[in-house]
Backbone bond lengths (Angstrom), bond angles and torsions (degrees), N, CA, C in turn:
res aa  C-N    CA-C-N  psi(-1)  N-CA   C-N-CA  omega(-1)  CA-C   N-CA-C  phi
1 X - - - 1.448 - - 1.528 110.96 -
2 X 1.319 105.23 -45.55 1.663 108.24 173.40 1.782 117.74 -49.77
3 X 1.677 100.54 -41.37 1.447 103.59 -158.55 1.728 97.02 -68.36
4 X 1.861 129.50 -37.52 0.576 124.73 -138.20 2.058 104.58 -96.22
5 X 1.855 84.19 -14.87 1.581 76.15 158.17 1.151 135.54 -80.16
6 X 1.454 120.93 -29.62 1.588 152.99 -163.84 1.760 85.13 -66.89
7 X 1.482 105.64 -33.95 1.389 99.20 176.63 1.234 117.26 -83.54
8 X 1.471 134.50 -55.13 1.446 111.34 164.61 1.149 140.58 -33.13
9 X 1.545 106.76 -54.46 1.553 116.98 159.93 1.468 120.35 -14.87
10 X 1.474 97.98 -76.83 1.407 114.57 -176.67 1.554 115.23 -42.49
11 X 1.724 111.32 -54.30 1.211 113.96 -176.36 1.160 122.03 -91.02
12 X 1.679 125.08 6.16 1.447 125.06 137.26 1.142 135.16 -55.85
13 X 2.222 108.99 -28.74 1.296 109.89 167.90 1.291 128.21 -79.84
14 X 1.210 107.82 -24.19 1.080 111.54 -170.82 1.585 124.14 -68.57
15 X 1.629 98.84 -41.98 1.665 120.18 164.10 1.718 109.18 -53.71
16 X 1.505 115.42 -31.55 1.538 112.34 173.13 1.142 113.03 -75.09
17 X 1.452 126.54 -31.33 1.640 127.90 -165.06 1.329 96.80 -82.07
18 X 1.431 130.13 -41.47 1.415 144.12 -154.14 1.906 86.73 -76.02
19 X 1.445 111.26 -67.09 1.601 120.86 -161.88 1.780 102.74 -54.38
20 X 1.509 111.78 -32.92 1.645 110.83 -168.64 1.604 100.66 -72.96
21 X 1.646 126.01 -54.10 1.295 129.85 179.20 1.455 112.23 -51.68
22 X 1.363 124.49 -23.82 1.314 125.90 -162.47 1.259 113.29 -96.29
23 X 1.863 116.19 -21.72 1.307 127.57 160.56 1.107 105.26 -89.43
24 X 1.240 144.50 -29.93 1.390 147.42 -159.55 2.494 88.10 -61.23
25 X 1.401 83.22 -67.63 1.648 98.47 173.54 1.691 131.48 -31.62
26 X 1.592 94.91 -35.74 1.098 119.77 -161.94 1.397 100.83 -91.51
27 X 1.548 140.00 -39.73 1.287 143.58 178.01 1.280 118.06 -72.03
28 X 1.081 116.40 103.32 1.527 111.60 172.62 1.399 132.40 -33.94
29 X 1.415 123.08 137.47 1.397 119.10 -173.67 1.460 124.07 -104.99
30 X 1.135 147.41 86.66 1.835 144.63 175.69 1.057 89.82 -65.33
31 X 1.270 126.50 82.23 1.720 103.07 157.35 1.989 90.20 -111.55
32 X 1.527 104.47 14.32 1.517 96.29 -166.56 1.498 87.54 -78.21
33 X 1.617 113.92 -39.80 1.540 111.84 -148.08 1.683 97.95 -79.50
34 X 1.461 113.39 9.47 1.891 105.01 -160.88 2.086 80.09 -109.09
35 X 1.178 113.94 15.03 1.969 107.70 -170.89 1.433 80.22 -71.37
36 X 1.525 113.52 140.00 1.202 128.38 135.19 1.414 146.66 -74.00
37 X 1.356 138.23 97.86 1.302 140.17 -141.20 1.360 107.45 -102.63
38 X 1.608 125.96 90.98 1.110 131.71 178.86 1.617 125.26 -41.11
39 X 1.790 110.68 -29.05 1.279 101.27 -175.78 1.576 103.95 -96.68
40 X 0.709 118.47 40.33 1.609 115.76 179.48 1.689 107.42 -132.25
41 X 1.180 91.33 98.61 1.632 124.61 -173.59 1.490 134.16 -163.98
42 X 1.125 110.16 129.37 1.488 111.77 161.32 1.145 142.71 -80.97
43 X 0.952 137.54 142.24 1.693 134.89 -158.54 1.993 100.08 -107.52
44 X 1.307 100.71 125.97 1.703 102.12 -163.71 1.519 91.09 -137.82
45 X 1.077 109.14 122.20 1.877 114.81 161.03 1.290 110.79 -92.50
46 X 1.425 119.37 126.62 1.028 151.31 -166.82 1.749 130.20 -120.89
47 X 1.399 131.38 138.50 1.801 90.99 -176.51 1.756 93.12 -104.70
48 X 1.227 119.70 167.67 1.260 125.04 163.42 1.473 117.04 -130.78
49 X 1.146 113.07 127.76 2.034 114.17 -174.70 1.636 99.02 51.39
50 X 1.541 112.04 31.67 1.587 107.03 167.66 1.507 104.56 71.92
51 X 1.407 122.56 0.11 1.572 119.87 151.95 1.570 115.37 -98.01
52 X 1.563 98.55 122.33 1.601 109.55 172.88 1.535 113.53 -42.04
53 X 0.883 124.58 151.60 1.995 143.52 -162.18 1.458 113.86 176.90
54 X 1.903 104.40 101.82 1.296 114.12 141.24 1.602 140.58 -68.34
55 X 1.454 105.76 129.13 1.526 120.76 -151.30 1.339 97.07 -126.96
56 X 1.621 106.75 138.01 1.571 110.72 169.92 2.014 98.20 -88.97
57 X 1.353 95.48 133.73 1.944 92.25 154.95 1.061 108.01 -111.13
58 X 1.717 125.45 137.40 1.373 145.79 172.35 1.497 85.73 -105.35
59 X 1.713 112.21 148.53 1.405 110.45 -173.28 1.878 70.75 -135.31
60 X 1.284 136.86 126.11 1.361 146.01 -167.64 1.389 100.24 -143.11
61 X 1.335 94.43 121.82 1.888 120.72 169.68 1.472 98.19 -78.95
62 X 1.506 112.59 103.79 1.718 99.41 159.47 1.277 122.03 -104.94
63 X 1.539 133.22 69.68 0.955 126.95 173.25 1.376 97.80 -149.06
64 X 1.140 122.83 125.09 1.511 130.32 175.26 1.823 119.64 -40.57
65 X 1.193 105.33 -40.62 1.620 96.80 -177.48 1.525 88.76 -145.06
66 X 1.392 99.64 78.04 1.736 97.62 154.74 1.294 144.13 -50.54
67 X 1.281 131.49 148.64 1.494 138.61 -154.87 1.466 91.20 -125.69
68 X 2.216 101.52 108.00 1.221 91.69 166.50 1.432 132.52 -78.98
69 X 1.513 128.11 132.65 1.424 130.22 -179.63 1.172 111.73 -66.48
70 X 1.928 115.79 150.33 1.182 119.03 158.12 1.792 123.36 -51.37
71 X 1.580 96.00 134.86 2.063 84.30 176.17 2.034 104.59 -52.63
72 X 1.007 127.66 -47.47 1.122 112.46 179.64 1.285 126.66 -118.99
73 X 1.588 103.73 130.76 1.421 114.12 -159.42 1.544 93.16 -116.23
74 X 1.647 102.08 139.87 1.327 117.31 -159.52 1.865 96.94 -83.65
75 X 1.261 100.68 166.14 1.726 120.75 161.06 0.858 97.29 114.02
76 X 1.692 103.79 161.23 1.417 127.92 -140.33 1.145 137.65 37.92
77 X 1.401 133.38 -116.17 1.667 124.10 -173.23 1.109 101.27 -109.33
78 X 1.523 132.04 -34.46 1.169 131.08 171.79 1.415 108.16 -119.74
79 X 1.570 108.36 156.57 1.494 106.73 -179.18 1.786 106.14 -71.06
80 X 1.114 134.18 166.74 1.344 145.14 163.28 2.030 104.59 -76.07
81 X 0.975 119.99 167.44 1.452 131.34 -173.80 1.289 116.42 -143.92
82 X 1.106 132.49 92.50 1.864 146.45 -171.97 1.758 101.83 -58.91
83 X 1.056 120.98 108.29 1.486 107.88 161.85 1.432 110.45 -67.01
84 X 1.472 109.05 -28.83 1.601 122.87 -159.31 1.481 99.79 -124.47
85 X 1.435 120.19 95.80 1.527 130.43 166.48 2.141 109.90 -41.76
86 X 0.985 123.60 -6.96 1.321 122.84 -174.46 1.393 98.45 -134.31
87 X 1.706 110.58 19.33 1.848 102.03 174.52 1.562 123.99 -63.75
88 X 1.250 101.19 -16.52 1.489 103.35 -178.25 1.684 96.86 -95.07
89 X 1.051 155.10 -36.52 1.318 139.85 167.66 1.937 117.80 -78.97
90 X 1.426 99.44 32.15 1.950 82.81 -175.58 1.617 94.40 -134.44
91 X 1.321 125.71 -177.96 1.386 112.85 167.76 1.955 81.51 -162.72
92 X 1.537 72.23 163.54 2.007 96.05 -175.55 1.376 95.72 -99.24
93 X 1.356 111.61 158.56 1.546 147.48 -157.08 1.599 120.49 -152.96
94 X 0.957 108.74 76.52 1.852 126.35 -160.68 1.869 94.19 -81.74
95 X 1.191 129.71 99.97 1.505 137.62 144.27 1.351 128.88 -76.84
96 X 1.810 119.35 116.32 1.145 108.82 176.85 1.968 113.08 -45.36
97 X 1.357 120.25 135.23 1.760 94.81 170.15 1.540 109.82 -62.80
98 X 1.464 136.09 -16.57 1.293 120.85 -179.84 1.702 120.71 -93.90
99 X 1.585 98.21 35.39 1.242 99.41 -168.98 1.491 92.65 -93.14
């Protein structure tokens, strides 16, 4: 009785390990659209503690399949105005340039 559970067991896991890799395969992957592209930056002078500092900005979409936003997004008294249809999915990335 023991051996024959030790056997289900087994071949319950195995059907789970087998079924997860096989969907794992099956789901498409964006990990192309999440690459970070080092040369894509702007160069912005900035002061820091009142000493001048050149800074790279990376402006980076992290979300695999972004949802473009309406230019104007409602609330409060006036609506808000998107320069950047993906402003709510991107964020800035400030590098000293002498880093």
């Amino acid at each position: 009785m023991k051996n024959k559970s030790a056997v289900l067991v087994g071949l319950f896991i195995t059907i789970v390990v087998a079924s997860s890799s096989l969907l794992a395969q099956m789901i498409p992957s964006n990990d192309e659209a999440l690459i970070f592209d080092p040369e894509a930056y702007m160069t912005l002078d900035v002061s820091v503690d009142g000493e001048p500092m050149e800074v790279r900005q990376y402006q980076v979409v992290y979300v695999a399949n972004p949802v473009r936003m309406a230019e104007n997004q409602p609330g409060g008294r006036r609506p808000t105005v998107l320069p950047d249809p993906y402003a709510y999915q991107s964020m800035n990335i400030f590098v000293p340039q002498v880093a």
